[in-house]
C-alpha positions as CSV (number, residue, x, y, z in Angstrom):
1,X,-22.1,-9.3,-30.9
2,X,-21.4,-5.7,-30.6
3,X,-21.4,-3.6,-27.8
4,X,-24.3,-1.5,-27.1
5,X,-24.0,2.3,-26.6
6,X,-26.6,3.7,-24.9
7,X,-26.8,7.4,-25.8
8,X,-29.2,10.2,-23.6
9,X,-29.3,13.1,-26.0
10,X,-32.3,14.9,-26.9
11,X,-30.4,15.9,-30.3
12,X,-31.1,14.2,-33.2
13,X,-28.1,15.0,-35.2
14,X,-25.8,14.3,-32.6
15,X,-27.4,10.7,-32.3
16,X,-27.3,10.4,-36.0
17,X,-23.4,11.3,-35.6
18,X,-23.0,8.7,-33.2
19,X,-24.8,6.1,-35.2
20,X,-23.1,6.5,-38.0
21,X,-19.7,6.4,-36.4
22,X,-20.5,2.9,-34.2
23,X,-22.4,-0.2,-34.9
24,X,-25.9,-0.4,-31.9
25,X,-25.9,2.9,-30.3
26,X,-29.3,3.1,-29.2
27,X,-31.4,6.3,-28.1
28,X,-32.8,6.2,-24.4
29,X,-35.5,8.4,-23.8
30,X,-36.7,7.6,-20.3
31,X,-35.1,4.8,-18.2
32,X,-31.5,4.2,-17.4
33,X,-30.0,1.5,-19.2
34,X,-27.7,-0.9,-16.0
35,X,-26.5,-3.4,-18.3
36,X,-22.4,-3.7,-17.3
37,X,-20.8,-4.7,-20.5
38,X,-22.6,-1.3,-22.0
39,X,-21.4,1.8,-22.7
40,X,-23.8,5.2,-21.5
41,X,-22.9,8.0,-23.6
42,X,-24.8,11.0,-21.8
43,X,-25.1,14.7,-23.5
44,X,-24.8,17.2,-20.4
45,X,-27.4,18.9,-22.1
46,X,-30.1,16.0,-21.7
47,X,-32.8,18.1,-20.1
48,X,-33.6,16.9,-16.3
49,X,-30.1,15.4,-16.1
50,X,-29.3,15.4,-12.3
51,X,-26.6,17.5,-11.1
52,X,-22.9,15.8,-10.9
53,X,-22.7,15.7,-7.0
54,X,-25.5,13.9,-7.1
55,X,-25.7,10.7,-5.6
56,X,-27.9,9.0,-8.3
57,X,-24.5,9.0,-10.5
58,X,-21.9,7.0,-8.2
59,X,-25.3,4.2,-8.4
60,X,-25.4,4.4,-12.0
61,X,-21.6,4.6,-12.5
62,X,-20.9,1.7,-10.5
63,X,-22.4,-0.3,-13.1
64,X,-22.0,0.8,-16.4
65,X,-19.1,2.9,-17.7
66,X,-20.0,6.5,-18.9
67,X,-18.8,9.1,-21.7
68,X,-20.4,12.4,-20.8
69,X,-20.4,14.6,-24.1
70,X,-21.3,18.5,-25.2
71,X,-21.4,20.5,-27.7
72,X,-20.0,23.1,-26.1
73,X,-17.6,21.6,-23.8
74,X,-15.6,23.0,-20.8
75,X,-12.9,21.7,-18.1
76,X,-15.4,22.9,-15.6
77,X,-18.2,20.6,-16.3
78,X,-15.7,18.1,-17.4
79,X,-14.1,17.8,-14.2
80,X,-16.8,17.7,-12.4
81,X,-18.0,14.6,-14.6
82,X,-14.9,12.9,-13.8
83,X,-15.3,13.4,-10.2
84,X,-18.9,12.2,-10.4
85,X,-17.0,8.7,-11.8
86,X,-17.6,9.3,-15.1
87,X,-15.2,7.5,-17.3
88,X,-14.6,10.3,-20.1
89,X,-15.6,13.8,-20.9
90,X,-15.5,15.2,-24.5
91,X,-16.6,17.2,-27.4
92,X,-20.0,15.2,-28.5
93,X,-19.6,15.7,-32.2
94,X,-15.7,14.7,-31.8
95,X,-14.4,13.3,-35.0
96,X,-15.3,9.5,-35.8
97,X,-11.1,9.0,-35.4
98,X,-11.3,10.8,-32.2
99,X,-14.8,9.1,-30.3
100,X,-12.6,5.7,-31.2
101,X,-9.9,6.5,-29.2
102,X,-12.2,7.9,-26.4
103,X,-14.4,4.6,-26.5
104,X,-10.7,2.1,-26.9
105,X,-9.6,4.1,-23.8
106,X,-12.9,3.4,-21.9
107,X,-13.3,-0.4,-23.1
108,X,-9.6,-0.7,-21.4
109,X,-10.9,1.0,-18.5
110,X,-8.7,4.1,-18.3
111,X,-9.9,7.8,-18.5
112,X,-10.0,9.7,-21.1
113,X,-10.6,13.8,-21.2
114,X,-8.8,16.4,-23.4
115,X,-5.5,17.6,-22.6
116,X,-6.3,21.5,-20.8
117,X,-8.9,19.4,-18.9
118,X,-5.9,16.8,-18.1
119,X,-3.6,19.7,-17.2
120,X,-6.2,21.4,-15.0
121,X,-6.5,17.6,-13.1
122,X,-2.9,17.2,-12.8
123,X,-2.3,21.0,-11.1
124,X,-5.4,20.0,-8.7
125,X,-3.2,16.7,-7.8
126,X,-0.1,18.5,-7.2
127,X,-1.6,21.2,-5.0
128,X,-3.1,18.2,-2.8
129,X,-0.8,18.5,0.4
130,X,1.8,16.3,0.7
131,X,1.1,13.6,4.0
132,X,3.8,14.3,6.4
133,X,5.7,11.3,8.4
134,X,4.1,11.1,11.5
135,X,7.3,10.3,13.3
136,X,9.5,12.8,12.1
137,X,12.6,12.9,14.1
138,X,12.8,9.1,15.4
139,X,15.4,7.5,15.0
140,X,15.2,3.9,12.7
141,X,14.3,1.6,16.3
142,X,12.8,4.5,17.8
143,X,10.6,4.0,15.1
144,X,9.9,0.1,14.8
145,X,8.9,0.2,18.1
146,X,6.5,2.7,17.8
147,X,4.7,1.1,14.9
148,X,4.6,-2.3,17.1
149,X,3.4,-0.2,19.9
150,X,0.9,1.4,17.8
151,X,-0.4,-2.1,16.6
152,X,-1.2,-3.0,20.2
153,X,2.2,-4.9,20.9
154,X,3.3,-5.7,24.9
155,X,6.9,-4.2,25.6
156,X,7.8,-8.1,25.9
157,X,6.1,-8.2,22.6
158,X,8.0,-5.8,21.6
159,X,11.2,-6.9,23.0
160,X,11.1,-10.5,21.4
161,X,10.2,-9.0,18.0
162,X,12.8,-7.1,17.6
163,X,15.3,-9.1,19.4
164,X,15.9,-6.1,22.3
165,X,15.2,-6.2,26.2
166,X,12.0,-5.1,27.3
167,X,14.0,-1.7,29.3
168,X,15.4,-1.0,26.2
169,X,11.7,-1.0,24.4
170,X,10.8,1.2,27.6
171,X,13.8,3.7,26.7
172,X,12.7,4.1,23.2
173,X,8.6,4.0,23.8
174,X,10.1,6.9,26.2
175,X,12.3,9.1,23.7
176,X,8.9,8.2,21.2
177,X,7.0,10.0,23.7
178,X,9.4,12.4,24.4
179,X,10.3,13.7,21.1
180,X,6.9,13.5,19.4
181,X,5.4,15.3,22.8
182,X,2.6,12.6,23.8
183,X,1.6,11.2,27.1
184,X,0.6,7.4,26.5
185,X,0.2,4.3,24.1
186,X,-3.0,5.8,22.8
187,X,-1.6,9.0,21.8
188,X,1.2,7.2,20.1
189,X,-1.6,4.6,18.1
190,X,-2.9,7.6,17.2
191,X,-0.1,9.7,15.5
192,X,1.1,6.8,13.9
193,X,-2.2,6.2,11.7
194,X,-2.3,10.1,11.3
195,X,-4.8,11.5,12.5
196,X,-3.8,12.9,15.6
């Protein structure tokens, strides 16, 4: 059996575009359609459709992979499709070669979207800043025992993991302290998992 497409469109030739490029897409005029192995095809000009940061969508989303279409499409509302979990965003009355590829990429669960609208998601990636090394300036066993301290570890702990004596775990939980400028144990838990 075929896999259903359910399409939300309130335009008739756009649905009969879609029909006649797949096998069982189906209209949907009121309810949404959960069935997982489906595919939800939804025209961002459906009228009522909720916003994109709406909550309602990570719910629907979670179960059923979605193709958000227009006529008139834009990176704007595209990305902000994609970031609402939807799986691609394209032009609705795409070529029949061209909604194959979409749908192939969306069965195989990547995510499709046009190339400006792939650019302007890459640019947003690389301008996410970078996560600095918490322990910047500690030396290689400066730094193993800071990540055994941070996980709770005794000095003698400490010591008898990494073969050491428990004064020489105290001289680098010291320079740890030291060079990173914090007080205690907690302080150093904390920088380690970033978010002190």
């Amino acid at each position: 059996m075929s896999q259903t497409i359910y399409f939300y469109t309130s335009d008739t030739g756009l649905l009969r575009h879609w029909q006649a490029t797949f096998d069982h897409v189906e209209p949907v005029t009121h309810e949404w359609s959960h069935s997982s192995d489906s595919i939800a095809v939804v025209d961002s000009e459906y009228p009522d459709l909720p916003a994109w940061n709406n909550p309602i969508w990570s719910l629907r989303m979670a179960h059923q992979r979605v193709i958000v279409v227009n006529t008139n499409p834009s990176d704007e509302e595209g990305y902000t499709a994609l970031l609402a979990g939807a799986a691609a965003y394209c032009h609705a009355a795409a070529p029949k070669e061209l909604l194959q590829q979409v749908l192939n990429a969306v069965n195989s669960g990547e995510i499709w979207a046009g190339r400006s609208l792939v650019m302007r998601l890459l640019k947003a990636v690389n301008q996410l800043p970078t996560k600095t090394d918490p322990l910047i300036g500690l030396s290689e066993r400066e730094r193993e025992v800071a990540y055994l301290a941070a996980r709770g570890l005794s000095n003698k702990e400490i010591a008898r993991d990494l073969n050491i004596t428990e004064r020489t775990v105290k001289a680098h939980l010291s320079a740890c302290f030291e060079k990173l400028n914090l007080s205690d144990r907690v302080q150093l838990a904390l920088k380690v998992n970033g978010i002190s």
